[in-house]
C-alpha positions as CSV (number, residue, x, y, z in Angstrom):
1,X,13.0,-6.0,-9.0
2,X,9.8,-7.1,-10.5
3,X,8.6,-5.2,-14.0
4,X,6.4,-2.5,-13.3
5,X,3.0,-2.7,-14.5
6,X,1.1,-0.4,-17.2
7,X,-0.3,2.4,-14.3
8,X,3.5,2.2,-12.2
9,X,5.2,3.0,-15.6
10,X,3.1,5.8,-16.5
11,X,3.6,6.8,-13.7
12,X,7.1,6.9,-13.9
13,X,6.8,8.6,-17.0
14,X,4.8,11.5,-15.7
15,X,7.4,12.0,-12.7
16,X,10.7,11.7,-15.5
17,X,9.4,14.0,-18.1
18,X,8.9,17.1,-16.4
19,X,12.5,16.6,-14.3
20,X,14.1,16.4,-17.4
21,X,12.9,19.2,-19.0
22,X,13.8,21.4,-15.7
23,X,18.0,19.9,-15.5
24,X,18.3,20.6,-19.1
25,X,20.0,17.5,-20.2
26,X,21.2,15.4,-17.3
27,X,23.3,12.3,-17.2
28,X,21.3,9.4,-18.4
29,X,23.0,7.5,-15.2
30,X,21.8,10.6,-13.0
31,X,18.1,10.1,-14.6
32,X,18.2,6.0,-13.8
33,X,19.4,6.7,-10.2
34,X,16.7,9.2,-9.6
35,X,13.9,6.8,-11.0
36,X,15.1,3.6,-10.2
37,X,15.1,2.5,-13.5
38,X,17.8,0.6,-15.5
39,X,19.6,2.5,-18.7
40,X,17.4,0.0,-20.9
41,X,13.9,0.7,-19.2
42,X,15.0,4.3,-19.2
43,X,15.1,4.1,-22.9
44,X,11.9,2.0,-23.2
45,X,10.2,4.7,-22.1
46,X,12.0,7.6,-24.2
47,X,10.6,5.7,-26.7
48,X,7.4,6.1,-26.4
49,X,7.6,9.8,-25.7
50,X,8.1,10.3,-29.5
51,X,4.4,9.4,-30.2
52,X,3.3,11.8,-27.6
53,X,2.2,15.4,-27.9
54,X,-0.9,17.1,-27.8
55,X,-4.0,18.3,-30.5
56,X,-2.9,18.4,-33.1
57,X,-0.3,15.8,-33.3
58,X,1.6,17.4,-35.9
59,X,5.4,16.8,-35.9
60,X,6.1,20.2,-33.7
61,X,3.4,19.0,-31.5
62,X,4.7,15.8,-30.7
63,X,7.5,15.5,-28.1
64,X,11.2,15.4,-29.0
65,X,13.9,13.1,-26.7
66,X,17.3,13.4,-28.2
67,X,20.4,11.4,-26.0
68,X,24.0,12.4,-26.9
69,X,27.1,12.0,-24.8
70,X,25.5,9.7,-22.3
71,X,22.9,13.0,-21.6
72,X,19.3,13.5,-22.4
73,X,17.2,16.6,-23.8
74,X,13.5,16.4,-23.4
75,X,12.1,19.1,-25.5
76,X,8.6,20.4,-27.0
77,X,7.0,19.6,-23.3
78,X,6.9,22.8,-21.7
79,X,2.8,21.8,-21.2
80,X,4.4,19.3,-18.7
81,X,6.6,21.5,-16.3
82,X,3.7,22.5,-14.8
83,X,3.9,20.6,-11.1
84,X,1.1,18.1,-10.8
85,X,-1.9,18.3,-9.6
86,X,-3.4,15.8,-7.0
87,X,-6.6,14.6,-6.6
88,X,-8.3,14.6,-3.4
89,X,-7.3,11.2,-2.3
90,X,-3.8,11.8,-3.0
91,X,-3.8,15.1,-1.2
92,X,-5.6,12.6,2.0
93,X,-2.7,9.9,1.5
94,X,0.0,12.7,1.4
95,X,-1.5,14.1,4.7
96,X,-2.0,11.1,6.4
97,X,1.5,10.2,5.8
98,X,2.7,13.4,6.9
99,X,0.7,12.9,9.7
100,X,2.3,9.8,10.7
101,X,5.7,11.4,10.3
102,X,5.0,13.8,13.3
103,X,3.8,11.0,15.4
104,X,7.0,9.5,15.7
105,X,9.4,11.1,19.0
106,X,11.3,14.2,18.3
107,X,9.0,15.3,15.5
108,X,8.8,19.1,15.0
109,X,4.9,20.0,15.6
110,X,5.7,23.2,14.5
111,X,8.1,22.4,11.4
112,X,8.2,23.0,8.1
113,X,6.4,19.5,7.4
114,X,3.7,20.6,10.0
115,X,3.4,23.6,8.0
116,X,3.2,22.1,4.5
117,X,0.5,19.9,5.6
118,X,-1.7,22.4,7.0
119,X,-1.6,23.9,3.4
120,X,-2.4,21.0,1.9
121,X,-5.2,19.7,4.2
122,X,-6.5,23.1,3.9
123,X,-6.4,23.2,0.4
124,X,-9.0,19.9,0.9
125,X,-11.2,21.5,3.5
126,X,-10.2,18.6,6.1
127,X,-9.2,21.4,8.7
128,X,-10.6,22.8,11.7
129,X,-9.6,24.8,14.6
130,X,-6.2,24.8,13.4
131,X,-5.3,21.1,13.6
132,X,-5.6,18.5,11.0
133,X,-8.5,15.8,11.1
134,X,-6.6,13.0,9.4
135,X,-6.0,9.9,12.0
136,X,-5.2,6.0,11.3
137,X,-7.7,3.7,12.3
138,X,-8.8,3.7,16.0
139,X,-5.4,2.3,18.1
140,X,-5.5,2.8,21.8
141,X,-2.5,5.0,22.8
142,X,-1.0,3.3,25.5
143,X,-1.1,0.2,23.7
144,X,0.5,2.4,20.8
145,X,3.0,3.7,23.7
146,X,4.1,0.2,24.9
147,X,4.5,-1.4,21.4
148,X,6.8,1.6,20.3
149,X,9.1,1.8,24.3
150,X,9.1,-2.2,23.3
151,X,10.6,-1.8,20.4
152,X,13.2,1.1,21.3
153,X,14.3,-0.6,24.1
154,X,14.2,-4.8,22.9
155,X,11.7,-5.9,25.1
156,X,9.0,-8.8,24.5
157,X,5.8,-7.6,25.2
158,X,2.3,-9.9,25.3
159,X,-0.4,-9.3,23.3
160,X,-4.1,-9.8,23.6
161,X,-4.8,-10.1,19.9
162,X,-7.8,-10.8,18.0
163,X,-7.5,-12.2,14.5
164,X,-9.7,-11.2,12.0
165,X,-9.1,-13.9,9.4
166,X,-9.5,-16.8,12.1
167,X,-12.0,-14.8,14.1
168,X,-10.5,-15.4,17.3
169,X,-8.5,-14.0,20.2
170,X,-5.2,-15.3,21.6
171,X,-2.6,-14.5,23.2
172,X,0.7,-14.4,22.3
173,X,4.5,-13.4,23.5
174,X,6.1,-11.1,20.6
175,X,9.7,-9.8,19.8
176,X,8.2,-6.4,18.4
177,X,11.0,-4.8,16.0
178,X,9.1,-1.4,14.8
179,X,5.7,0.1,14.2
180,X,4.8,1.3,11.0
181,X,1.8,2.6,9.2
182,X,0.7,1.6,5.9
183,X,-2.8,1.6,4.4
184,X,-4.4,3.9,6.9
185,X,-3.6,1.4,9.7
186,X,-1.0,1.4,12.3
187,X,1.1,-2.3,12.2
188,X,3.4,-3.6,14.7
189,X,6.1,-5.8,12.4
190,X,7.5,-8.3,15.2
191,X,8.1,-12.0,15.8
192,X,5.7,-14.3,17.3
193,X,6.4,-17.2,19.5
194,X,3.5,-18.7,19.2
195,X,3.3,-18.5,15.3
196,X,7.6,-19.3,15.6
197,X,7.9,-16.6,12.3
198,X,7.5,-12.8,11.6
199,X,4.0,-11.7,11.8
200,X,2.9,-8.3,11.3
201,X,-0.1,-7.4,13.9
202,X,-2.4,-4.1,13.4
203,X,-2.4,-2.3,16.3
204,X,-6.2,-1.7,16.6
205,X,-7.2,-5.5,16.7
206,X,-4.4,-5.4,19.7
207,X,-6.8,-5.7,23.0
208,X,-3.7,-5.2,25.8
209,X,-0.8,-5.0,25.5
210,X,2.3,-5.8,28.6
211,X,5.7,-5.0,28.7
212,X,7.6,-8.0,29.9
213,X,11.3,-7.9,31.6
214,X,12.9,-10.2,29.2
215,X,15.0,-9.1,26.3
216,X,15.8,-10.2,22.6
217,X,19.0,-9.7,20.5
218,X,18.1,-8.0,16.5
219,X,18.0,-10.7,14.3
220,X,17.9,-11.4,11.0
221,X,14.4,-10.7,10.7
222,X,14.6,-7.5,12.7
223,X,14.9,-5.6,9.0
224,X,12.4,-7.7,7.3
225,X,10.0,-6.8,4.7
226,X,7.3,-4.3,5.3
227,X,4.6,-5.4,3.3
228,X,1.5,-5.7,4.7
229,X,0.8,-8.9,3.7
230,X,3.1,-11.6,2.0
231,X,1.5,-14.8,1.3
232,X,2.8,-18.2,1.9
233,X,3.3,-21.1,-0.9
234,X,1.1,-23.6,0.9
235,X,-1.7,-21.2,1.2
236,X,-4.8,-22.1,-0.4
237,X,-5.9,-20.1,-3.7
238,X,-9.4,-19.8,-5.0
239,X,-10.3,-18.6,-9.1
240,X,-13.2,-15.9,-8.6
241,X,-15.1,-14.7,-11.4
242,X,-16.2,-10.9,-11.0
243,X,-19.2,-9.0,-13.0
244,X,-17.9,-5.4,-13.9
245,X,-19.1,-3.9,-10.5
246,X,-16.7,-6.3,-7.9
247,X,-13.5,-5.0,-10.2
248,X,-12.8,-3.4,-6.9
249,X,-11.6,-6.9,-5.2
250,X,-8.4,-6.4,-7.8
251,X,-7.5,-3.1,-7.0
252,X,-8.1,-3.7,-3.1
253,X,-6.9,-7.3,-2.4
254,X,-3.0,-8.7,-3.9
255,X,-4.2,-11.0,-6.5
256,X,-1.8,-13.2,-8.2
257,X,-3.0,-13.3,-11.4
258,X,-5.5,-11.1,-13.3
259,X,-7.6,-11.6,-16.6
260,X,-10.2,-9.8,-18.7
261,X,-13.6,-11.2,-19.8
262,X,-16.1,-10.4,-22.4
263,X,-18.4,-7.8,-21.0
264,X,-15.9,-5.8,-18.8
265,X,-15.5,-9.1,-16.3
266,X,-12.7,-10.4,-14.6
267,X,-11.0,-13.9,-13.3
268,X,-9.1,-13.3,-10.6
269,X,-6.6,-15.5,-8.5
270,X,-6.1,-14.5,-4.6
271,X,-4.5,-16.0,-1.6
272,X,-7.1,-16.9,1.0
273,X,-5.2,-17.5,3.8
274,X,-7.8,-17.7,6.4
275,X,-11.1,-19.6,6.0
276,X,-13.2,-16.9,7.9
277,X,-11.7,-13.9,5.5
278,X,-12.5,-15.4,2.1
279,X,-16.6,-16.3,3.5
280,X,-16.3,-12.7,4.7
281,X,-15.4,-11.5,0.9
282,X,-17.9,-13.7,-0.6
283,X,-20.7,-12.5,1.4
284,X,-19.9,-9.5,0.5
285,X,-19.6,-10.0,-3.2
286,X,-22.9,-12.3,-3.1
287,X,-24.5,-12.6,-6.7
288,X,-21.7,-10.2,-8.2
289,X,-18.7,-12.9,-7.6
290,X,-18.6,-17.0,-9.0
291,X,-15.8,-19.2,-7.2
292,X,-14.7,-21.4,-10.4
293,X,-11.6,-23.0,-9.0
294,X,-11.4,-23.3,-5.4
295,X,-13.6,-23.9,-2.1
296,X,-16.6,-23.5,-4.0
297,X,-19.1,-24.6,-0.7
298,X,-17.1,-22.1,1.2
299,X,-19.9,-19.2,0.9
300,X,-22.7,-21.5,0.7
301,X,-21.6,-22.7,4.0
302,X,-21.5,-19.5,5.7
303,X,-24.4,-17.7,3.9
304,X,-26.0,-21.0,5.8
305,X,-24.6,-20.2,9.0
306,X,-25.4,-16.5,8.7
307,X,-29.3,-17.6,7.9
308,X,-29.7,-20.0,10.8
309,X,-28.0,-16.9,13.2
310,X,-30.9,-14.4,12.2
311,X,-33.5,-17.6,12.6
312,X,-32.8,-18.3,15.9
């Protein structure tokens, strides 16, 4: 498992402190389990708990972590058993993935997970009329209907698909394994003839979709990775440099590598997989972005395009 970064571990910390105060001294093997941490990163972190506190940072301020007999007390933190609070756009992620939860067959409607999200959304003034206004992006429902039967029942199905990176529609024969959400989008994780590898598709760039007669056995890749996206080794990178207001293209796009500059700036290295998708983000970005390692013409080119369009 990769090192979690800065935000993950505070994170982490956040969640652990509060849990161990409530067991009153729980196994330190119990506490790794729990968080997914190894004894050494759990300790890392205990660590850095004695240099937290609050105003005025006196000693019995400060909080106090003592480990004996392979157990740990976390004490002096009662202003942290408290449950958190979540913003608004946690509350709307937490609903939405609640939401997607009683979309799947044999889902209670009326449950107790129905029930705790009506609270919550609610609570965030997204209700009305009694049922929740939280939906993924636009996907037809029968198309929705026939990738989820295909899947239960290990049938191919062909897709009319438009590709938004490549900007262009094909169609393709796919061995769809499941349908998952992630990001506010529904995704259909299958295998793709054409492609001859896993591909994920999103549902609501799917045009039609038919259910064929002929069968596939699970495979290795039937319980592949879920990520969204996962780049490939040969795909071309590009080296953007981004004024303070494009920081958003780190926190929205899975950039390799990340790097502050004077003035609040950033370098940033992406994947830019598809041609179209990169002059899309560069458009964007206009003036606020400088490609210093890469297909530099690459916006220049399309900005070109885009003017000769509106000309004609």
């Amino acid at each position: 498992m990769p090192p979690l970064n800065a935000a993950d571990r505070l994170q982490r910390l956040l969640s652990l402190v509060p849990w161990v105060v409530a067991h009153d001294g729980p196994p330190i093997e119990e506490v790794c389990s729990r968080f997914g941490c190894t004894e050494a990163e759990l300790l890392a972190d205990l660590e850095l708990l004695f240099v937290c506190g609050v105003h005025p940072y006196t000693p019995d301020a400060l909080i106090d972590v003592e480990l004996s007999g392979g157990r740990v007390w976390i004490r002096y933190a009662d202003y942290f058993a408290r449950p958190l609070r979540l913003t608004a756009t946690e509350g709307l992620a937490l609903v939405a993935a609640g939401r997607t939860l009683l979309a799947t067959p044999g889902a209670d409607p009326d449950g107790p997970l129905a029930r705790a999200l009506a609270k919550v959304a609610a609570t965030l003034g997204i209700e009305a009329g009694g049922a929740l206004e939280v939906e993924l992006a636009a996907a037809r429902p029968s198309v929705l209907a026939v990738l989820r039967d295909a899947a239960g029942a290990r049938r191919q199905v062909e897709l009319s698909y438009y590709s938004y990176g490549r900007d262009e529609h094909t169609r393709r024969v796919v061995d769809p394994y499941r349908v998952f959400s992630a990001a506010g989008y529904w995704y259909l994780d299958a295998y793709c003839h054409t492609a001859r590898e896993p591909r994920h598709f999103r549902v609501d760039r799917v045009e039609d979709a038919t259910l064929l007669d002929a069968t596939f056995e699970p495979g290795a890749d039937d319980d592949g990775d879920l990520s969204v996206y996962e780049p490939r080794p040969d795909d071309p990178r590009v080296v953007l440099e981004l004024v303070p207001a494009a920081r958003w293209v780190a926190e929205q796009y899975p950039v390799e590598e990340v790097a502050e500059l004077d003035g609040g700036q950033l370098r940033v290295r992406l994947v830019a997989s598809e041609r179209a998708w990169l002059e899309r983000l560069l458009l964007r970005l206009g003036p606020e972005a400088r490609v210093v390692e890469g297909d530099g013409a690459t916006a220049s080119e399309a900005a070109c395009r885009l003017l000769a369009r509106y000309g004609g």
